[in-house]
C-alpha positions as a printed Julia matrix, in Angstrom:
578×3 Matrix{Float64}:
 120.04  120.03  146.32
 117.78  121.86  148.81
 114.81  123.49  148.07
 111.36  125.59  149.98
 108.49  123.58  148.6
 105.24  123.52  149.47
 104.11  120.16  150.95
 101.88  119.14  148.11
 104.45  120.04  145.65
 107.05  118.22  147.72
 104.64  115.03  147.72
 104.34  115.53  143.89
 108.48  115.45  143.6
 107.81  112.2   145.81
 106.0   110.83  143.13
 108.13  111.59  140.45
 111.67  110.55  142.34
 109.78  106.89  143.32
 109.16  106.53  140.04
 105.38  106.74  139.61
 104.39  106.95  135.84
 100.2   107.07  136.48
  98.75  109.85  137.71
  94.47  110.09  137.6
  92.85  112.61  140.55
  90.25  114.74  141.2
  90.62  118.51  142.47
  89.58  119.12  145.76
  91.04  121.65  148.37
  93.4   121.45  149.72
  94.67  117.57  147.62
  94.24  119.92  143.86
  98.38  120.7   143.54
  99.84  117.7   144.1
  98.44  116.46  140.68
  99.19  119.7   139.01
 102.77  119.67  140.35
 103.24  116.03  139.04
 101.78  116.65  135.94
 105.13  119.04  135.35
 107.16  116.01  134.95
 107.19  114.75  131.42
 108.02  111.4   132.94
 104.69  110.89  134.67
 101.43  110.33  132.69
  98.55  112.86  134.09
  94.84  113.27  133.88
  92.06  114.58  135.69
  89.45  112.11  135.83
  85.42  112.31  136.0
  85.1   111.47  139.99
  87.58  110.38  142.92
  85.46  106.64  141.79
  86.89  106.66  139.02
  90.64  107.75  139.34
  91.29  105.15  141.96
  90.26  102.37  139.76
  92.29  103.97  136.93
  94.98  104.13  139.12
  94.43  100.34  140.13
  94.52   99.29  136.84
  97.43  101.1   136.02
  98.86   99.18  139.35
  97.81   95.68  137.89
  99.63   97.07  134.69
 102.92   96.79  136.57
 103.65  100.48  136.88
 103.39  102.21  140.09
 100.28  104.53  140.69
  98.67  107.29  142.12
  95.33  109.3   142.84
  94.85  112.04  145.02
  91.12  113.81  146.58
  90.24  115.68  149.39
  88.53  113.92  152.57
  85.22  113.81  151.07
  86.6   112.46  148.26
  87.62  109.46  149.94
  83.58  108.62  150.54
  83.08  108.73  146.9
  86.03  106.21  146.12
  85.59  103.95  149.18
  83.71  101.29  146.88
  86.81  100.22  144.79
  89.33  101.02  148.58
  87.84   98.69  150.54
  88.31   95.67  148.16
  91.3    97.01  146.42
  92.39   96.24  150.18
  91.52   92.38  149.49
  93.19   92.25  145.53
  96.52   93.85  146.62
  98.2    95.76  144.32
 100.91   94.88  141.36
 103.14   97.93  141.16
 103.27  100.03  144.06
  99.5   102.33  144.28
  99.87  105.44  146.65
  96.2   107.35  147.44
  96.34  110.58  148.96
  93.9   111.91  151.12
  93.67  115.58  152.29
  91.28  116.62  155.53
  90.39  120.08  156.15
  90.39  120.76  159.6
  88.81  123.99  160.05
  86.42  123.19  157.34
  87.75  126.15  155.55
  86.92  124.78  152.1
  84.63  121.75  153.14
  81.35  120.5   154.19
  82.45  118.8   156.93
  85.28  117.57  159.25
  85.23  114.18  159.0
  88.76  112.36  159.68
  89.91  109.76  156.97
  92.12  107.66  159.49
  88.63  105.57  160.3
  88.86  104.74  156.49
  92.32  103.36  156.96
  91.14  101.24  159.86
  88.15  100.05  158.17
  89.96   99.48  155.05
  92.29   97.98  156.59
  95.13  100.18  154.63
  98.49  101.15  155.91
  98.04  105.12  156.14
 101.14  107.34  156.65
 101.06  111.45  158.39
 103.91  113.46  157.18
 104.33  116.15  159.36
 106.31  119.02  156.64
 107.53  118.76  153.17
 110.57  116.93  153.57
 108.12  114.06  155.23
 105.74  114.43  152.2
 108.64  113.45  150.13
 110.47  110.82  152.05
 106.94  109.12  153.04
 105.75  109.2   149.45
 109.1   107.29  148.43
 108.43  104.92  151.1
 104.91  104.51  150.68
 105.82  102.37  147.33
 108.31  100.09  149.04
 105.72   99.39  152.04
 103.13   99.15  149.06
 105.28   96.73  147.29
 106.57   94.86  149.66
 103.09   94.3   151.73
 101.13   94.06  148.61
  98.74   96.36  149.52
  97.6   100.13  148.5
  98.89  102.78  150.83
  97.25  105.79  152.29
  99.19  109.21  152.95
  97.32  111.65  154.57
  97.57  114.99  154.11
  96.01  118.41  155.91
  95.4   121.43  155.08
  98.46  122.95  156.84
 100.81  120.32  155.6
  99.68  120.6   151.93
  99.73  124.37  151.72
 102.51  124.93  154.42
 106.41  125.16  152.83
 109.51  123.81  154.19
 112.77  122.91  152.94
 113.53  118.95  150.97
 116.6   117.45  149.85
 115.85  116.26  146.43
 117.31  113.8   144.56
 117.3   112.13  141.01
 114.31  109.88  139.91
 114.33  105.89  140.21
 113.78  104.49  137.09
 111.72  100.77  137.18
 111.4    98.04  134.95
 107.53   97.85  134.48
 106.08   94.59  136.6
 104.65   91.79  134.6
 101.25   91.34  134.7
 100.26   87.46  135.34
  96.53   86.78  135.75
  95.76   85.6   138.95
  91.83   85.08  139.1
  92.43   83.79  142.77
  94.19   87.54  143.56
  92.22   90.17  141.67
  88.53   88.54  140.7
  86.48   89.68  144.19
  84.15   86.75  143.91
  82.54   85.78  147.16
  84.56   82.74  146.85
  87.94   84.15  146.38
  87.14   86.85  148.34
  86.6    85.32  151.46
  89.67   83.27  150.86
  91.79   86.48  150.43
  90.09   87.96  153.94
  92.46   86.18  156.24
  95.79   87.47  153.95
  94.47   91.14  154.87
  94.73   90.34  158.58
  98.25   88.89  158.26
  99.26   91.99  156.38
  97.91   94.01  159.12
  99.48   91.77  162.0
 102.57   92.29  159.69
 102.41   96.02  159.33
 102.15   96.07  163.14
 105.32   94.77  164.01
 107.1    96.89  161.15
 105.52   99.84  163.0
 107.34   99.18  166.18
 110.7    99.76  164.93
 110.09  101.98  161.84
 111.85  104.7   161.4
 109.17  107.07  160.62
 107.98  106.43  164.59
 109.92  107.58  166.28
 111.04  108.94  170.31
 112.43  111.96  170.67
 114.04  112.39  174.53
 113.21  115.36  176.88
 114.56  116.39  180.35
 111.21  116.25  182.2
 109.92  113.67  182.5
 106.47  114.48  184.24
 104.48  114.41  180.89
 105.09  112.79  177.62
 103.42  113.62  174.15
 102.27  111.33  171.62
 101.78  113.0   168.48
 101.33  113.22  164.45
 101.2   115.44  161.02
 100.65  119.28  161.74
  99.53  118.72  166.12
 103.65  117.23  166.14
 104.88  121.0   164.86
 102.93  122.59  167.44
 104.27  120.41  170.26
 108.0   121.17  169.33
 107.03  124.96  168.41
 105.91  125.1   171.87
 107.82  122.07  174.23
 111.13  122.03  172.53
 112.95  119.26  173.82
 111.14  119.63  177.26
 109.02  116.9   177.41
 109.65  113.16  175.58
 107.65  113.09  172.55
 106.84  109.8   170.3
 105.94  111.15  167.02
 103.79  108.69  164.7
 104.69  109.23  160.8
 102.65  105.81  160.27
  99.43  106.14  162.02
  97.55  103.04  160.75
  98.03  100.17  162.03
  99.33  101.62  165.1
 102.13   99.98  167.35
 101.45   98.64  170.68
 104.92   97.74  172.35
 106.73  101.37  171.27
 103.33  103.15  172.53
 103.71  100.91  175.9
 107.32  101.34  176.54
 106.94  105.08  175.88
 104.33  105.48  178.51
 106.57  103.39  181.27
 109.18  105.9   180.75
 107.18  109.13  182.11
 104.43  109.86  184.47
 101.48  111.37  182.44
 100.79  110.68  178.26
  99.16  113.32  177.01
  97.74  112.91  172.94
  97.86  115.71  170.66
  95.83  114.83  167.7
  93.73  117.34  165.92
  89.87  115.77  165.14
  89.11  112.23  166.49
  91.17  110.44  169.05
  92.13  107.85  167.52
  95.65  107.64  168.77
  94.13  107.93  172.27
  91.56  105.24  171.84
  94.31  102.61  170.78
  96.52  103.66  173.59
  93.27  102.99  176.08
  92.78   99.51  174.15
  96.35   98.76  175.05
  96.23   99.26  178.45
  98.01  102.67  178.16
  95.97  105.31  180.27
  96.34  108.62  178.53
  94.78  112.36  178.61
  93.38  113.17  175.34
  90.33  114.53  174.17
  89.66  115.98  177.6
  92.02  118.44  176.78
  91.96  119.17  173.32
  88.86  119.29  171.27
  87.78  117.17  168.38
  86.55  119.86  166.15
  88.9   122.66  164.27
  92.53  122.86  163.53
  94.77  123.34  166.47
  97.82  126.11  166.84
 100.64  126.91  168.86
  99.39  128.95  171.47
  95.94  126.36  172.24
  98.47  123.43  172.19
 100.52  125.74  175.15
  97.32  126.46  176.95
  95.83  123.14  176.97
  99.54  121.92  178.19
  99.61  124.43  181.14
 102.52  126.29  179.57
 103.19  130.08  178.92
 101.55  131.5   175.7
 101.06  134.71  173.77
  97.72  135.89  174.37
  98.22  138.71  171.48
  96.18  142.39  171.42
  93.13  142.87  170.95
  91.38  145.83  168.61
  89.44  148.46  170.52
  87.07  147.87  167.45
  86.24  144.46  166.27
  87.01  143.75  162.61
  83.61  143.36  160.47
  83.35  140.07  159.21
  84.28  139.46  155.3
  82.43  136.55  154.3
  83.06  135.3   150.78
  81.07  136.61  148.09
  80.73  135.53  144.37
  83.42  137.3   142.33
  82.23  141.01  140.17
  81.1   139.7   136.82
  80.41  135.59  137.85
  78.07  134.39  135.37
  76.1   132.89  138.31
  75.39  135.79  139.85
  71.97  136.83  137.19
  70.58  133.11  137.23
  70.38  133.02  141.27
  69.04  136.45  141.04
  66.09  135.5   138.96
  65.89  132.02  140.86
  65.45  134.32  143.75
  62.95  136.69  142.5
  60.64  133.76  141.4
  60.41  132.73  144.89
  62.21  128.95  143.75
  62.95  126.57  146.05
  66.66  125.32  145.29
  68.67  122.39  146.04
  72.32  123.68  145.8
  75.59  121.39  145.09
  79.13  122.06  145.76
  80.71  124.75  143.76
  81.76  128.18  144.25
  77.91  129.07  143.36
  77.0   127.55  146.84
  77.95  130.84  147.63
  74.35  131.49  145.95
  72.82  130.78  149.69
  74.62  133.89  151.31
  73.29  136.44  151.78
  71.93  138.98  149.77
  71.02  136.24  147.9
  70.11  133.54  149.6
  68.88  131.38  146.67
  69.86  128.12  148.11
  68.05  125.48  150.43
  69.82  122.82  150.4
  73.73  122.01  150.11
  74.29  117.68  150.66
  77.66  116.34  148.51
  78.6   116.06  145.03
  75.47  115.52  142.77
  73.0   115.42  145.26
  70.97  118.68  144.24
  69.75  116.21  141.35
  68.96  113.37  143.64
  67.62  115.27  146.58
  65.64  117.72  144.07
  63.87  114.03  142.36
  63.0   112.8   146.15
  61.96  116.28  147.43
  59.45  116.24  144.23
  58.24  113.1   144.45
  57.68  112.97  148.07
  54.62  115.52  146.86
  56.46  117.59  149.79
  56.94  120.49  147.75
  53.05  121.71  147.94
  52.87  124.02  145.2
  56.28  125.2   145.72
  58.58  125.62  142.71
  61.77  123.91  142.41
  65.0   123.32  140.98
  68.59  122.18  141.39
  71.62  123.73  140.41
  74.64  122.16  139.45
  77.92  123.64  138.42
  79.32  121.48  135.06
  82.52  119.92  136.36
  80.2   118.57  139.45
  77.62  116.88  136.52
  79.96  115.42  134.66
  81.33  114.18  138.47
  78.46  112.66  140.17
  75.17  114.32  139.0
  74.76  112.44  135.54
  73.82  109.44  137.34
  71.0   111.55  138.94
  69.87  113.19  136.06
  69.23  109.97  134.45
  67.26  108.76  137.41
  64.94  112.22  137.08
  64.41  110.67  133.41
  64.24  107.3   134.0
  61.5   108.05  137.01
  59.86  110.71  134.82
  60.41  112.94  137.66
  58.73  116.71  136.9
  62.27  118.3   138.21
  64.24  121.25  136.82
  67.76  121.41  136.67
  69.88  123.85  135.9
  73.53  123.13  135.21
  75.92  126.53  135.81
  78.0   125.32  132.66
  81.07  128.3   133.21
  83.57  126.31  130.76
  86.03  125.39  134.5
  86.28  123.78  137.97
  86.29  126.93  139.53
  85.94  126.37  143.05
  89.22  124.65  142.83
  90.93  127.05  140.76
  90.15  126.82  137.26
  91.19  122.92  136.82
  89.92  121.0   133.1
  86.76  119.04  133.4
  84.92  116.85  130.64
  83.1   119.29  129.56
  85.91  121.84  128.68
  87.57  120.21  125.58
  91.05  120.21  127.24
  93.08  118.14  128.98
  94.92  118.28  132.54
  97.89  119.39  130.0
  95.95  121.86  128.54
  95.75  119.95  125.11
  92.64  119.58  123.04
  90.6   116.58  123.59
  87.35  115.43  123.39
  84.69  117.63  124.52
  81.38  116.25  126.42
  78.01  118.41  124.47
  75.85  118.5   127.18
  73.21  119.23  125.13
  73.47  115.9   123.07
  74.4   114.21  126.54
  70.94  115.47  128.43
  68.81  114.58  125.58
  70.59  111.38  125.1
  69.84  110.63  128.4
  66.08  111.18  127.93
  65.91  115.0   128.71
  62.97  116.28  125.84
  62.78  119.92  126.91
  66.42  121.14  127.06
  67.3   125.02  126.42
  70.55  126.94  127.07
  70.57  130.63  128.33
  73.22  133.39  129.24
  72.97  134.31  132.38
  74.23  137.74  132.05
  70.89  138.44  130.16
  67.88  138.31  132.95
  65.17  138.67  130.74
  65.63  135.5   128.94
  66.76  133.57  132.51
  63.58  134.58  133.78
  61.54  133.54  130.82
  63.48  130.17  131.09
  63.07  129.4   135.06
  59.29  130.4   134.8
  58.93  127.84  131.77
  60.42  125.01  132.73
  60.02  124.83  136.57
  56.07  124.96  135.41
  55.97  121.96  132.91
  55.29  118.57  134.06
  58.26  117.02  132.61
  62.03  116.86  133.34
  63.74  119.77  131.65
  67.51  121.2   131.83
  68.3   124.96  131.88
  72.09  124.91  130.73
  73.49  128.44  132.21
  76.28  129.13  129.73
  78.95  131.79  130.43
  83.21  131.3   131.07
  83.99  132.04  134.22
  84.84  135.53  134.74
  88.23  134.77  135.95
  89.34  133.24  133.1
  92.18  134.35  131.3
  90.61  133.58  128.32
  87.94  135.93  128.97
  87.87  139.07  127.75
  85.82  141.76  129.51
  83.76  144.77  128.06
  85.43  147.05  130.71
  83.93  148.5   133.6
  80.47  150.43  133.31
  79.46  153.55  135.99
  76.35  155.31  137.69
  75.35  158.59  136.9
  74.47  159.93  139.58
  72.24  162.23  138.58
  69.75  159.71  137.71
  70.43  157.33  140.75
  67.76  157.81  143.44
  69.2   155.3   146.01
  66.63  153.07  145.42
  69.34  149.89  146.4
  67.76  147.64  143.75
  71.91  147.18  142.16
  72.39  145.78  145.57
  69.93  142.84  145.34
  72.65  140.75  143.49
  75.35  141.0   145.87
  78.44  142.33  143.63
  81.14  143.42  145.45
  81.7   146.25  142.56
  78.49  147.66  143.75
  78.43  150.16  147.05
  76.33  153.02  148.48
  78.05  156.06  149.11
  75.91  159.1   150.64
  73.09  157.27  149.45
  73.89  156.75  145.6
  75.32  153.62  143.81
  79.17  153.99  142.96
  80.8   151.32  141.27
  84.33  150.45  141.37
  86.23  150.62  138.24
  88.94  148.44  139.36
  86.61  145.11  140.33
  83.57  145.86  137.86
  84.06  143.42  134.64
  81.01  145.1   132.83
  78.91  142.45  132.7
  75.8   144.71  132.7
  73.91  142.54  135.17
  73.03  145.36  137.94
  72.25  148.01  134.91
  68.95  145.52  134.16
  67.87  146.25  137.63
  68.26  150.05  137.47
  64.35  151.06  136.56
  66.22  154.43  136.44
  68.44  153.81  133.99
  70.86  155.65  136.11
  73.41  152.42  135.09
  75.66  152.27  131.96
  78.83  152.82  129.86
  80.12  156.61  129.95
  79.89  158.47  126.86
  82.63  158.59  124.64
């Protein structure tokens, strides 16, 4: 049976029809559905787990277990689980353990650009590229026999286009396995230096090994063209803009496994036309292997090593015809994103604002609190480092008189900023933080955290107080506020960002997008009272406009949450009388 999936849900059905049975991720744009989608299938246990750290060494023990594995993050995921990847590289695996990595090129939900081949190479980790949704499926499948049979972990990476792109698959029924015994083997899977540097020299086989499988794989592959004059070497979402725009013009060698790389297919290819020319979206790594090997190709010259590629730049850069589209007589105004009408964030950057704080951000959808008109936010690092940053930037005596604070959404605490929160403690560091507690992992769309009291299945579970938690941790002055009430925000930031002690503002309010949520209904100006003064507009709600110089709300976007009606010294603000 055939059927238009998207390629994360297609690398999900991979999962399930290779038989995977452990499932432990993080959510992180654009990696977030494949877990969802395999968490459909009854067969396959599921869970969201605290950090990308900890889901890969889940999903290594469930590996050792003797059933086969998975864990999926986004590229800068892959930084916070490279501790346990590099020397899961040196144990080997049991059952078969897949990782998948997603990079954003584009950056259009990320902090950077960074491409997670190097941590193949540097792992040392056989990394597959599927190129559409069938190849998410078919590569998953094979990823646990090249897993199994190498006895290693293997990497499938994923993009943004190929995750969130659809095509049509050929499923097929699940493979049922017997689960692998588990024999202890302190020699394999105790990373002593001793054993270790005894199980060094098996990694290098395996990658010699993996070579020469790569030279007559299946998954590389030529594909011939009538001109000869140029061939294209090529992977994942770059290979689909080739075709789209060579057809079966030029020879093409099209990589599905991209680490370790073959040298006598690559070498051949090259004999057989006059010019190479790699198509490779960020680094060149293709091209720098094919240099190593002798093979003199055109690469980064052409094409850049920053931002996604498309059809018509892969034409251009080729020397072949391409649209060049219409242009507006007008140019369109920019829509940058904004925090949603009725986000309970919006009140506590506000007042973090007004009190002229100096704030070291995190990752969340309230790092939209540096935009403008806000522009509450002075610092945006990684996961958990508003905690870490805001104890150095503090101690460093560099804030001179300045007031300061972090903020920290709850899903990203319970991810990486507990750890820094106890070092504030620990170090008796005189740091505010405020954790924006709104009851999801919003920024990835509404996924179950810790702190949430429900499972990736949406059952009940144990919930993480962190109240209890802060103070257990050796937090004295911690206070919880609602951010849709300003007053008592302000009371709180003034407070606690002027004591010389470590305190924790917990921001509590759902997420206003929650379907869970109910809302009070929209509230309206009259505009008899309004006298333009713009002060509505200080908090950056896109239910809030000026029209002939009075505030209008819209109906249709306002939730009611009554934040802009504290600002109105008019009162002009309000529900309608019944």
């Amino acid at each position: 049976m055939k059927k238009l999936m998207l390629g994360n849900e297609a690398f999900a059905r991979g999962l399930y029809e290779a038989g995977c049975c452990f499932v432990s991720s993080y959510p992180g744009t654009p990696s977030t559905e494949i877990t969802e989608f395999a968490a459909k299938y009854p067969e396959i246990y599921a869970e969201w787990a605290p950090n990308e750290k900890v889901a890969m060494e889940a999903a290594f023990g469930a590996s050792l277990a003797g059933k086969r594995s998975f864990c999926g993050m986004k590229h800068v995921g892959m930084n916070v689980a490279a501790d346990p990847l590099f020397t899961i590289s040196y144990t080997g695996v049991n059952a078969g353990m897949v990782i998948a990595v997603a990079d954003d090129p584009g950056m259009h939900s990320s902090q950077n650009e960074q491409d997670s081949r190097h941590y193949a190479i540097a792992a040392k980790i056989p990394m597959l590229e599927p190129s559409d949704s069938a190849e998410a499926l078919e590569f998953t499948k094979l990823a646990y026999e090249l897993s199994e049979k190498f006895d290693t972990p293997v990497i499938m990476k994923m993009c943004t286009r190929i995750a969130h792109c659809q095509s049509a698959v050929e499923l097929t029924d699940r493979t049922e396995l017997p689960v692998k015994p588990y024999e202890k083997n302190v020699d394999k899977y105790i990373m002593m230096p001793g054993m270790a540097r005894r199980r060094h020299p098996i990694v290098e086989q395996r990658t010699k090994d993996l070579s020469l499988w790569a030279e007559t794989c299946s998954i590389n592959r030529v594909e011939s063209g009538c001109d000869t004059s140029m061939g294209i070497i090529t992977s994942s979402s770059s290979y689909e803009y080739v075709k789209e725009v060579c057809g079966d013009r030029f020879p093409v060698l099209k990589l599905g496994m991209v680490n370790p790389l073959p040298v006598k297919l690559i070498q051949d290819f090259a004999a057989k036309v006059q010019k190479v020319v790699v198509v490779e979206e960020l680094d060149g790594i293709i091209e720098s292997h094919c240099n190593s090997i002798g093979v003199k190709v055109t690469g980064k010259e052409l094409f850049s090593n920053m931002g996604e590629f498309s059809p018509n730049l892969v034409a251009q850069k080729l020397g072949l015809p391409f649209n060049t589209g219409e242009c507006l007589d007008e140019p369109i105004p920019g829509r940058p994103p904004v925090m949603c009408a009725g986000c309970p964030h919006r009140g506590l950057y506000y007042t973090l604002k007004k009190n002229n704080i100096t704030v070291l951000g995190d990752i969340g959808c309230y790092t939209l609190g540096a935009t403008a008109p806000l522009k509450a936010t002075d610092s945006t690092i990684c996961m958990g480092a508003s905690i870490s940053g805001l104890h150095g930037f503090n101690k460093a005596g560099a804030a001179g008189g300045l007031k300061t604070a972090a903020v920290i959404g709850d899903s990203t605490f319970m991810h990486s900023g507990v750890t820094g929160l106890i070092n504030v403690a620990y170090n008796e560091s005189a740091s505010t933080v405020i954790i924006l507690d709104n009851s999801t992992t919003g920024m990835t769309g509404h996924q179950q955290n810790p702190t949430t009291g429900f499972n990736l299945k949406g059952d009940p579970c144990a919930k993480i107080d962190l109240e209890a938690l802060c103070r257990a941790i050796g937090i004295k002055r911690v206070r919880v506020v609602d951010p849709y009430d300003i007053k008592a925000c302000d009371e709180a930031i003034k407070e606690e960002t002027s004591c010389d002690e470590p305190s924790v503002i917990i921001s509590r309010r759902p997420c206003a997008l929650l379907k869970t949520v109910k809302h009070p209904g929209p509230i309206s100006v009259d505009q008899s009272k309004c006298i333009g003064c713009t002060a509505c507009m200080k908090i950056g709600c896109p239910a809030i406009s000026i029209v002939e110089k009075k505030a209008v709300i819209d109906a249709t976007q306002c939730t009611g949450c009554t934040v802009c009606s504290q600002l109105c010294r008019m009162g002009a603000i309000g529900k309608k009388e019944a």
